[in-house]
C-alpha positions as CSV (number, residue, x, y, z in Angstrom):
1,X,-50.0,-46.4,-27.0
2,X,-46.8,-48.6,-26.8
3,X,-45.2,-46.5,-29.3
4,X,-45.8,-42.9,-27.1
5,X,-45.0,-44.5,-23.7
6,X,-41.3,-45.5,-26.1
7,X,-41.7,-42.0,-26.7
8,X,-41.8,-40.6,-23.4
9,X,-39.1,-43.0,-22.3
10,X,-37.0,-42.3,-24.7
11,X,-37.1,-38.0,-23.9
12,X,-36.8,-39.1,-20.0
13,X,-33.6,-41.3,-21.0
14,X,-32.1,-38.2,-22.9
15,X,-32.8,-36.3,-20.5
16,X,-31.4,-38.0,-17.6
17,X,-28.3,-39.0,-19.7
18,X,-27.8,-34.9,-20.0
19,X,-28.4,-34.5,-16.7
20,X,-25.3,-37.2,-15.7
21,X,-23.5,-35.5,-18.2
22,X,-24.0,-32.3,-16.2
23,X,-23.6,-33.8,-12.9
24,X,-19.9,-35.2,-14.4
25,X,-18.9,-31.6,-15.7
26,X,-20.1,-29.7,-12.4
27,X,-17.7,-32.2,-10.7
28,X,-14.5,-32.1,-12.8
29,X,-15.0,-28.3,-13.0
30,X,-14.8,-28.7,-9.2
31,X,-11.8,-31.1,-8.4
32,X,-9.4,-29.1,-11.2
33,X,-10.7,-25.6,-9.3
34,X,-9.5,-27.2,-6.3
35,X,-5.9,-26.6,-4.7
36,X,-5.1,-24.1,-6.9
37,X,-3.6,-21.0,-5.3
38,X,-5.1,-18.6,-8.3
39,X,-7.4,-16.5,-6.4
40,X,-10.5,-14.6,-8.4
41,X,-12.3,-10.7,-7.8
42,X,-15.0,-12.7,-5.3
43,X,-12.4,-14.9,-3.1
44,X,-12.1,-13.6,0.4
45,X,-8.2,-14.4,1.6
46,X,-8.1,-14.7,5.6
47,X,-4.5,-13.6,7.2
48,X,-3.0,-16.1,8.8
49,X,0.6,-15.3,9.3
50,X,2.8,-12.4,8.4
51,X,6.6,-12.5,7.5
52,X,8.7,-9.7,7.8
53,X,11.8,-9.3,4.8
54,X,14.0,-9.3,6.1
55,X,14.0,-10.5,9.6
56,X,16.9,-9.4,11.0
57,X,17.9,-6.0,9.8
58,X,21.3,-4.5,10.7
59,X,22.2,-0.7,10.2
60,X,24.9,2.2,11.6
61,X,23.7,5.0,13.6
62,X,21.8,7.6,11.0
63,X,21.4,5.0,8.3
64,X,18.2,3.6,7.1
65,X,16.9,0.8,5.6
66,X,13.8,-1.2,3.9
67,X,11.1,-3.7,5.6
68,X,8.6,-5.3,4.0
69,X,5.8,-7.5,5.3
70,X,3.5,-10.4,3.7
71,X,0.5,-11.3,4.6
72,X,-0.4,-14.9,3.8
73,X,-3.5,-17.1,4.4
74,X,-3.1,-20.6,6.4
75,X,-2.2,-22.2,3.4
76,X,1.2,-20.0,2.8
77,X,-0.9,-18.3,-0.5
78,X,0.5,-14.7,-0.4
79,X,-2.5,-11.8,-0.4
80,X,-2.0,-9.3,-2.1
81,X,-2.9,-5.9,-1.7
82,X,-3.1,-5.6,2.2
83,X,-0.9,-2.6,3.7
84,X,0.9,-3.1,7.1
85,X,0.8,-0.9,10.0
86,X,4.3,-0.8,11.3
87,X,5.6,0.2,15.0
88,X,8.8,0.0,16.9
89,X,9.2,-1.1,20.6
90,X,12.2,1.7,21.1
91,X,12.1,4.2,19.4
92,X,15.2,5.4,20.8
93,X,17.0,2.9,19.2
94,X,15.1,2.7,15.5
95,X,12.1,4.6,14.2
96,X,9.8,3.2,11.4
97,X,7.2,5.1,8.9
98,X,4.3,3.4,7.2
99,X,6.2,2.3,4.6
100,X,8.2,-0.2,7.1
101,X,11.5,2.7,6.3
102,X,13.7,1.5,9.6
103,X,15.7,4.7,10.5
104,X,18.7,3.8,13.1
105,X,18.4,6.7,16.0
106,X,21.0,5.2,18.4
107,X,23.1,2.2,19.4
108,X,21.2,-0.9,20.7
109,X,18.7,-3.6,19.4
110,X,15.3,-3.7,19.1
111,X,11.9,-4.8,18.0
112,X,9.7,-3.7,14.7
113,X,6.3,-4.9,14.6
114,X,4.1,-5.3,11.2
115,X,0.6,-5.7,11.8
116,X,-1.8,-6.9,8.9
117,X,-5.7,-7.9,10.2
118,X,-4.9,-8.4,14.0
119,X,-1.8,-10.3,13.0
120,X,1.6,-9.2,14.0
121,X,5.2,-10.0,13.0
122,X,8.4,-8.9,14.4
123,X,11.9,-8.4,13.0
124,X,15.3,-7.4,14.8
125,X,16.9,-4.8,14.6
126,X,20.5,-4.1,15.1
127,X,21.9,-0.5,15.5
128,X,25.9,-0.3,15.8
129,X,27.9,2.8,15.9
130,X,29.3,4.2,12.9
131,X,33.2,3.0,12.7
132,X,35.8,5.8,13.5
133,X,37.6,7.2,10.4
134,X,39.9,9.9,12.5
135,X,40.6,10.8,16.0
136,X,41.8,14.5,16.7
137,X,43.6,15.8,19.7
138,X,43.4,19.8,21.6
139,X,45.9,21.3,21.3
140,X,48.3,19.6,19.3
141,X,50.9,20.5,21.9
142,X,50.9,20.7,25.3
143,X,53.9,21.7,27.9
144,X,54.1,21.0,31.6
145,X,56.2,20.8,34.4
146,X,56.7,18.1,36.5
147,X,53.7,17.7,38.8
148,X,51.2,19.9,36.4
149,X,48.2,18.9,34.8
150,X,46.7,19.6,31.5
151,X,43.5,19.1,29.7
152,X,43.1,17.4,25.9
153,X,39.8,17.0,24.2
154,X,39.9,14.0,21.9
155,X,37.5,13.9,19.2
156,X,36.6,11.2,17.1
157,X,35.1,11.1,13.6
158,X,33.0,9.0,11.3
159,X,33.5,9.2,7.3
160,X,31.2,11.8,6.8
161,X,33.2,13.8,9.2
């Protein structure tokens, strides 16, 4: 009898000791997983904040340039994979597609807005004119007697012309 009841307490001392050993793993497994910022198939990434690059974009009249927007969860991780939908507050001054393309329209400043999840970013926009390359004057010539009056048309000219 005293040598089964050893018996028994020995397979329910193995047993607990795998058990521990178990426990131990389950936890180590769970502190290293912790504070990473790898991110698996099953992991659901909240938006927290989106940043707009760059934030302040500056462009001539006619020219175009690039936005681009990143979502990230409280934690600053970056998500991947989540498109924006992009707006401007004038569009008289700069239009944008879905692809965050900023295309100047006319002089003046304003607003383009990148929304990911309910959550909305701005960045500035700057239009300025295109800088004169030539100025031309009609007619080339122009006589008058005292007390007359004439009219010139003055026309000035970017690079492309």
């Amino acid at each position: 009898m005293i040598v089964a009841l050893a018996a028994k307490d020995a397979a329910f001392s193995f047993m607990l000791a795998r058990f521990r050993s178990t426990i131990c793993l389950l936890a180590l497994l769970g502190v290293l997983g912790c504070g990473t910022e790898s991110t698996g198939a099953g992991d659901v990434l909240v938006v927290a904040a989106v940043e707009i690059s760059p934030p302040v974009l500056a462009l001539l009249d006619g020219s175009s340039g690039q936005l681009q927007a990143i979502p990230k969860t409280s934690s600053g991780i970056v998500i991947p994979n989540r498109p924006a939908t992009w707006s401007s507050d004038d569009p008289g001054v700069a239009t944008v597609s879905g692809t965050g393309v900023v295309t100047a329209v006319s002089t003046g400043s304003t607003q383009i807005n990148a929304t990911i999840d309910h959550i909305t970013a701005k960045a500035t926009i700057e239009v300025s004119p295109r800088p004169v390359a030539s100025v031309s004057v009609e007619p080339s010539q122009l006589t008058l007697l005292v007390g007359e009056t004439g009219n010139l048309v003055v026309t000035a000219r970017d690079a492309a012309g």
